[in-house]
PDB file of N, CA, C and O in Angstrom:
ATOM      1  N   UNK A   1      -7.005 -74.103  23.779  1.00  0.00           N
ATOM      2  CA  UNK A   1      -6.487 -74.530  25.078  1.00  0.00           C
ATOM      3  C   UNK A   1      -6.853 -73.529  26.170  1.00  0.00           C
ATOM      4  O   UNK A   1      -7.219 -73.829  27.307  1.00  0.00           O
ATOM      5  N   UNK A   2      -6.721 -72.438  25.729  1.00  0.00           N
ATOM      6  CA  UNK A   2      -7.012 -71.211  27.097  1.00  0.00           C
ATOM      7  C   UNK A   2      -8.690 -71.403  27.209  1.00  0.00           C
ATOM      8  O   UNK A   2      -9.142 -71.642  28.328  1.00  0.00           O
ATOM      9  N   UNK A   3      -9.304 -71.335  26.451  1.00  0.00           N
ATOM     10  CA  UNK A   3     -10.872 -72.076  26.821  1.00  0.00           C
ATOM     11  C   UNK A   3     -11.051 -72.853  27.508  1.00  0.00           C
ATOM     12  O   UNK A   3     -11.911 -72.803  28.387  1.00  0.00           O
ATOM     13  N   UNK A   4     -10.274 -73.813  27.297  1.00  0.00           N
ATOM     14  CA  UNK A   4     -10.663 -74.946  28.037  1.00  0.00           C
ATOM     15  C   UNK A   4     -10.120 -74.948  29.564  1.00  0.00           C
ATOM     16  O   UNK A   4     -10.619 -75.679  30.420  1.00  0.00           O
ATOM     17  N   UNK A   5      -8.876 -73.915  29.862  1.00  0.00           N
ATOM     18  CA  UNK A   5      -8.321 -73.848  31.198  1.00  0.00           C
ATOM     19  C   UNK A   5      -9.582 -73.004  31.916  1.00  0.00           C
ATOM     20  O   UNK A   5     -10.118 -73.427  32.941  1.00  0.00           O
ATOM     21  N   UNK A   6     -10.026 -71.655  31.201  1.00  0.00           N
ATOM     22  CA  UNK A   6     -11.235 -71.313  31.656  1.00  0.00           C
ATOM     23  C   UNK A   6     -12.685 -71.981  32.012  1.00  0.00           C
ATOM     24  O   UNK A   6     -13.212 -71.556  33.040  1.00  0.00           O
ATOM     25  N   UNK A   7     -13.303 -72.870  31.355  1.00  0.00           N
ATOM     26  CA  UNK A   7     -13.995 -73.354  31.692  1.00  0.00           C
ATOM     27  C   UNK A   7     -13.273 -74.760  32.817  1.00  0.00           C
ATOM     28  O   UNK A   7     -13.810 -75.128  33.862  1.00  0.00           O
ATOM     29  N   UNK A   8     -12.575 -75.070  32.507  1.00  0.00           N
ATOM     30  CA  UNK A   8     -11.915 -75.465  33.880  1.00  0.00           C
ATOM     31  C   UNK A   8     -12.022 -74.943  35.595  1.00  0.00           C
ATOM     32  O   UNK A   8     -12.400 -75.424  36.663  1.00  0.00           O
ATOM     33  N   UNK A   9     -11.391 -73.564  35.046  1.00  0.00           N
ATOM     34  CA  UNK A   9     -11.209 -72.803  36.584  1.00  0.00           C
ATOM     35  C   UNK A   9     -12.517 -72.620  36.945  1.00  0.00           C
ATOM     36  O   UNK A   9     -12.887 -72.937  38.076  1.00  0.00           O
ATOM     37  N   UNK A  10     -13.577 -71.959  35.806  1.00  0.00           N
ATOM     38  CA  UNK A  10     -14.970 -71.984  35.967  1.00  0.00           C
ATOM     39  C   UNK A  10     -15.713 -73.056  37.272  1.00  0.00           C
ATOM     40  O   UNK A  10     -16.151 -72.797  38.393  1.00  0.00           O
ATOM     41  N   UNK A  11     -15.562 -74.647  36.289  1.00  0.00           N
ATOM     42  CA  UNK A  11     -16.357 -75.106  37.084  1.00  0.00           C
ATOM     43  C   UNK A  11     -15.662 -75.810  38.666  1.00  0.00           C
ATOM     44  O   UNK A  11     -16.172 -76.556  39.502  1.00  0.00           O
ATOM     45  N   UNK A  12     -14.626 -75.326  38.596  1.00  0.00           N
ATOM     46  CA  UNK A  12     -13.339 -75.722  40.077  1.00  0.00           C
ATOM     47  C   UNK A  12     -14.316 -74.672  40.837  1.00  0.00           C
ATOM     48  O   UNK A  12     -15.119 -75.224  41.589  1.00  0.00           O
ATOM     49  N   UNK A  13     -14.393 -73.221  40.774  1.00  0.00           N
ATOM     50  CA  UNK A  13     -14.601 -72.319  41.363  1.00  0.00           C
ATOM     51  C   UNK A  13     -16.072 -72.409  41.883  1.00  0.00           C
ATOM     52  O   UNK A  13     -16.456 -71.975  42.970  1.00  0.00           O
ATOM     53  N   UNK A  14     -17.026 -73.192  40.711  1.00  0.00           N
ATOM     54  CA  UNK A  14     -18.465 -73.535  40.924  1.00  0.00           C
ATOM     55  C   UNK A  14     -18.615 -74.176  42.003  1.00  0.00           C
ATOM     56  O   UNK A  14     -19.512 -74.103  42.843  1.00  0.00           O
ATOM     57  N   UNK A  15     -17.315 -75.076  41.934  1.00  0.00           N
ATOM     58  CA  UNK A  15     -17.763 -76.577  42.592  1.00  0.00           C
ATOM     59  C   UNK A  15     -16.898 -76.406  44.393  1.00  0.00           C
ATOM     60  O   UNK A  15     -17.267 -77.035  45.384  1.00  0.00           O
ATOM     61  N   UNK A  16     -15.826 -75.477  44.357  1.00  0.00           N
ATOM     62  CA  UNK A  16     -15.576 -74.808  45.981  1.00  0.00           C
ATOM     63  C   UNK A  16     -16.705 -74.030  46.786  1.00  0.00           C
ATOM     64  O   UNK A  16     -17.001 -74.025  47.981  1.00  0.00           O
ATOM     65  N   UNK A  17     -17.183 -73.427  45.760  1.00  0.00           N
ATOM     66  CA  UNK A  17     -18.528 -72.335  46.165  1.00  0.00           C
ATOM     67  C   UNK A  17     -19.767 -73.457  46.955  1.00  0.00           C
ATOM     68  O   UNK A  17     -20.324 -73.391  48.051  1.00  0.00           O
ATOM     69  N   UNK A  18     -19.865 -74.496  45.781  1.00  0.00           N
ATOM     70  CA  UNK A  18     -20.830 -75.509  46.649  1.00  0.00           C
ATOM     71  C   UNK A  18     -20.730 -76.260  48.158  1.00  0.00           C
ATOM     72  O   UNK A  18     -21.471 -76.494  49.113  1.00  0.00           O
ATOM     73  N   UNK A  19     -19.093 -76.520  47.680  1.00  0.00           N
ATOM     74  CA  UNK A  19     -19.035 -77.508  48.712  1.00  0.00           C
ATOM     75  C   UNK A  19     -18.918 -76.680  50.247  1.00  0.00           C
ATOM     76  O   UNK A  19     -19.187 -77.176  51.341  1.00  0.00           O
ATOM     77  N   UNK A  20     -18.365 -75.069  49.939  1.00  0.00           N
ATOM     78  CA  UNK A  20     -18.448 -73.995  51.141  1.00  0.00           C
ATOM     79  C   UNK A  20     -20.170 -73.628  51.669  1.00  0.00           C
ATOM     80  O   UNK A  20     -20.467 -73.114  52.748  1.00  0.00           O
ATOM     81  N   UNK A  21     -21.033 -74.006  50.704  1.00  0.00           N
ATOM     82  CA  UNK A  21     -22.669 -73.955  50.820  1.00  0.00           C
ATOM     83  C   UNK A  21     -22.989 -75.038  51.861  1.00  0.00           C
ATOM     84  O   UNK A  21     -23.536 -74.850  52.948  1.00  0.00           O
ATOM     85  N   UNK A  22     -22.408 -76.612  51.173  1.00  0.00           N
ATOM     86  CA  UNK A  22     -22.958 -77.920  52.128  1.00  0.00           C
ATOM     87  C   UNK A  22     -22.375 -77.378  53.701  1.00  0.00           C
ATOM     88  O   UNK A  22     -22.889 -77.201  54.805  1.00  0.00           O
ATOM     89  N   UNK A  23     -21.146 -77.247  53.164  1.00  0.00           N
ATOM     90  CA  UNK A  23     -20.303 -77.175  54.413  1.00  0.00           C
ATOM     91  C   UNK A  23     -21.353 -76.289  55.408  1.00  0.00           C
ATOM     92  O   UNK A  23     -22.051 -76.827  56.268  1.00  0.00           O
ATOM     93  N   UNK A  24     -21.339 -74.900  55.145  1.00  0.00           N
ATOM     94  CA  UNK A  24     -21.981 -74.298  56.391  1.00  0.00           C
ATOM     95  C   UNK A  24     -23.509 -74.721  56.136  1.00  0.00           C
ATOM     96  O   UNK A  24     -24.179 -74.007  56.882  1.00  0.00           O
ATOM     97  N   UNK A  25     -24.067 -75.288  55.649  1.00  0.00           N
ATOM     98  CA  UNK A  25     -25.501 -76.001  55.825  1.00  0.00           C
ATOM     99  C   UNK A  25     -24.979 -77.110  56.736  1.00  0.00           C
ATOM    100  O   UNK A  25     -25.247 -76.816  57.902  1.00  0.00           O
ATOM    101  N   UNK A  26     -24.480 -78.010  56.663  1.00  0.00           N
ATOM    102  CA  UNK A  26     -23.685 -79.342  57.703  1.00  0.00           C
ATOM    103  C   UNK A  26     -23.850 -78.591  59.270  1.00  0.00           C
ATOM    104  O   UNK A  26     -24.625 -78.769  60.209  1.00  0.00           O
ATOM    105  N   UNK A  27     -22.693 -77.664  59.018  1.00  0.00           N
ATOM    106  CA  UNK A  27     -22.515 -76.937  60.775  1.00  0.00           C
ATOM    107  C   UNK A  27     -23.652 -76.572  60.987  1.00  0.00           C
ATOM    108  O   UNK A  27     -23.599 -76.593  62.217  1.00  0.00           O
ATOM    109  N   UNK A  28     -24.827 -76.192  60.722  1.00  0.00           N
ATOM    110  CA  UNK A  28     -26.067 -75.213  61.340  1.00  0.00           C
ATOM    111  C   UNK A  28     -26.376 -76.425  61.637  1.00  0.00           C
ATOM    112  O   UNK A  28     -26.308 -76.740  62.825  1.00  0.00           O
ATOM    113  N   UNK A  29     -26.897 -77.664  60.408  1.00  0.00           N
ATOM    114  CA  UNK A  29     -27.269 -78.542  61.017  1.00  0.00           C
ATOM    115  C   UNK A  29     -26.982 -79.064  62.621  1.00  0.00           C
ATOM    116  O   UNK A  29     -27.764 -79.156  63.567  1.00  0.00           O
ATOM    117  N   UNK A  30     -25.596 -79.350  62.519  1.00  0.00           N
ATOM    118  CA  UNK A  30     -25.265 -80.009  63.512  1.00  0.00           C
ATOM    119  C   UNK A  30     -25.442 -79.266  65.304  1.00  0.00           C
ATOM    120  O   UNK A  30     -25.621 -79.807  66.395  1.00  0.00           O
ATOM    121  N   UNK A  31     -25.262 -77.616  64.822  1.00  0.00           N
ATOM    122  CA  UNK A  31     -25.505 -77.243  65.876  1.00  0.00           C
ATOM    123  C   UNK A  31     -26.744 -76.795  65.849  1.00  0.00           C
ATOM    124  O   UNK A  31     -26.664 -75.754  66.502  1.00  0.00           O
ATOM    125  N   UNK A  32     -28.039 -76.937  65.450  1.00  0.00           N
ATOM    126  CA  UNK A  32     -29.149 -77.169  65.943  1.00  0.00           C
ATOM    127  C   UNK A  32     -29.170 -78.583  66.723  1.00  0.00           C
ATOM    128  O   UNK A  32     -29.578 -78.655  67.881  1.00  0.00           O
ATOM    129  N   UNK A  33     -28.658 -79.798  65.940  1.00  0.00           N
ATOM    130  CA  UNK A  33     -28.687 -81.192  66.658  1.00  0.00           C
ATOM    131  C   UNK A  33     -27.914 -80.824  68.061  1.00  0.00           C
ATOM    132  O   UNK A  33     -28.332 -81.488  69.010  1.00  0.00           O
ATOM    133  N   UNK A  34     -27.217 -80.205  68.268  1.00  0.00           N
ATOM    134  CA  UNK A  34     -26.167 -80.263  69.604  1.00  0.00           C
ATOM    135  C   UNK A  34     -27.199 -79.434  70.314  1.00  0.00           C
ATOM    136  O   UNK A  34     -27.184 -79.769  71.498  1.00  0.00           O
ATOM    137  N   UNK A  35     -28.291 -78.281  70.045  1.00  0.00           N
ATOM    138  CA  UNK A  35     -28.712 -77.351  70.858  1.00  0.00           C
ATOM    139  C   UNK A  35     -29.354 -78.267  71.014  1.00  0.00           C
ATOM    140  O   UNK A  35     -29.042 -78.889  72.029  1.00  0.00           O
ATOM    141  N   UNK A  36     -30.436 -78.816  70.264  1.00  0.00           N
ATOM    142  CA  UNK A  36     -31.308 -79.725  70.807  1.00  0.00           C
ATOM    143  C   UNK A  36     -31.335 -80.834  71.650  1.00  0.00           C
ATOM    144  O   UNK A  36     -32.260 -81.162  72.393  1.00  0.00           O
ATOM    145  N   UNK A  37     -30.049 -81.505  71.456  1.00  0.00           N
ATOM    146  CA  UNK A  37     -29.944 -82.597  72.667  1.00  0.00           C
ATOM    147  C   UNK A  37     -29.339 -82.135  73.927  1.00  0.00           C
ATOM    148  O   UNK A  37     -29.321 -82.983  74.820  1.00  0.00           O
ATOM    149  N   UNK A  38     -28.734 -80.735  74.257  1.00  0.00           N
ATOM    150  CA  UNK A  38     -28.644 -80.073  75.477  1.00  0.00           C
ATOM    151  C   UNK A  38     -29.821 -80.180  75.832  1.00  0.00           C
ATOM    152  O   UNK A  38     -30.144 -81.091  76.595  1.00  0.00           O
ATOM    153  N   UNK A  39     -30.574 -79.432  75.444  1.00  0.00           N
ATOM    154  CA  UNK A  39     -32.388 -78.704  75.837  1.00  0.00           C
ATOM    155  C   UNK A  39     -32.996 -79.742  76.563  1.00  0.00           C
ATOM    156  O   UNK A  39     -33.576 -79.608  77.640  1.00  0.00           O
ATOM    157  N   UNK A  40     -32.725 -81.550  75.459  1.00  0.00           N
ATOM    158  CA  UNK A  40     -33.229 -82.691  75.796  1.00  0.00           C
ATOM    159  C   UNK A  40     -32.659 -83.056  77.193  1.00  0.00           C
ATOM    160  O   UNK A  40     -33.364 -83.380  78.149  1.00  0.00           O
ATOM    161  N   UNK A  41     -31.533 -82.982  77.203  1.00  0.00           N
ATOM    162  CA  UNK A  41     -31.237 -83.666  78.943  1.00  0.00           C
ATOM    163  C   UNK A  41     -30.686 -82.648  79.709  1.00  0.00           C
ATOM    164  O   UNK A  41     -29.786 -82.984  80.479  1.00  0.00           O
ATOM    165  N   UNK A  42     -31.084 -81.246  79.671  1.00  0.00           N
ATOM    166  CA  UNK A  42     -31.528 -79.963  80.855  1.00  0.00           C
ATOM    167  C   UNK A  42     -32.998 -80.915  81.130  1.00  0.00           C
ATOM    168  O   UNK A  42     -33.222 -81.435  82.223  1.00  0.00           O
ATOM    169  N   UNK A  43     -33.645 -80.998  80.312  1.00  0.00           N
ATOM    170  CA  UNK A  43     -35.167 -81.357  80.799  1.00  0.00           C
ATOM    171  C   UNK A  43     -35.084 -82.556  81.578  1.00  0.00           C
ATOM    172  O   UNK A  43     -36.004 -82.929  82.305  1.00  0.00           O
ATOM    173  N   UNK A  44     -33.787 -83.287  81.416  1.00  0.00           N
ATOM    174  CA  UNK A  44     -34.039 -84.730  81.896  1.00  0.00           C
ATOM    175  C   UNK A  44     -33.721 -84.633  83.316  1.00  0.00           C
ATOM    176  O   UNK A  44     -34.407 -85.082  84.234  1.00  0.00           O
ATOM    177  N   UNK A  45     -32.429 -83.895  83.425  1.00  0.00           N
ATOM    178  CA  UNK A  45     -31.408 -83.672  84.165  1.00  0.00           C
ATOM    179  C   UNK A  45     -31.092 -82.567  85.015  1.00  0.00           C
ATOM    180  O   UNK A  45     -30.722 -81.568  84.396  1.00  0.00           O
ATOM    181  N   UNK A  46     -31.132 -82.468  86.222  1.00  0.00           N
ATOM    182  CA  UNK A  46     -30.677 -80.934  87.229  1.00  0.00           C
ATOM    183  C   UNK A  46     -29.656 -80.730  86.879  1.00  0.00           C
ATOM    184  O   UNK A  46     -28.910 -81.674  87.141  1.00  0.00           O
ATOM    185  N   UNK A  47     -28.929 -79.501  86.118  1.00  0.00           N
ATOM    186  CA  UNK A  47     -27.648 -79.656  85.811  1.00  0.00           C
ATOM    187  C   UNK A  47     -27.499 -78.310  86.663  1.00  0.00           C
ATOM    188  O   UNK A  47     -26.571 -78.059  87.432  1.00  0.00           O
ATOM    189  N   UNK A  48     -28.460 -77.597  86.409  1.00  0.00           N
ATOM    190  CA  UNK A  48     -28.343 -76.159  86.584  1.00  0.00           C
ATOM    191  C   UNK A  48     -28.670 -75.605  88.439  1.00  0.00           C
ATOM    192  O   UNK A  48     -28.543 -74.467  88.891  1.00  0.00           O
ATOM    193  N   UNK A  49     -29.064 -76.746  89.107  1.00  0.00           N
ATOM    194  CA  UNK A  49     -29.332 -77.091  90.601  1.00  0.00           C
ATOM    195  C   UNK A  49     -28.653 -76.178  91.782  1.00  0.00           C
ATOM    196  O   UNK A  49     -28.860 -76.445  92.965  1.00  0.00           O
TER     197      UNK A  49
END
């Protein structure tokens, strides 16, 4: 039984570690997408006038 709680916590701990990986891969993503569509309508747009 204690094996099996270990390989338990094991792959819980594997599988937080990942989803904290997607997670900050997601945010960079998104804030490259957000830098980039600023950049896109500065170019479109006088904002800065």
């Amino acid at each position: 039984m204690e094996l099996i709680i270990k390989d338990l916590t094991s792959q819980l701990y594997d599988a937080k570690n990942e989803l904290l990986v997607q997670e900050a891969r997601i945010r960079e993503e998104v804030c490259q997408a957000m830098t980039r569509e600023m950049v896109d309508m500065e170019g479109k747009y006088d904002f800065w006038v």
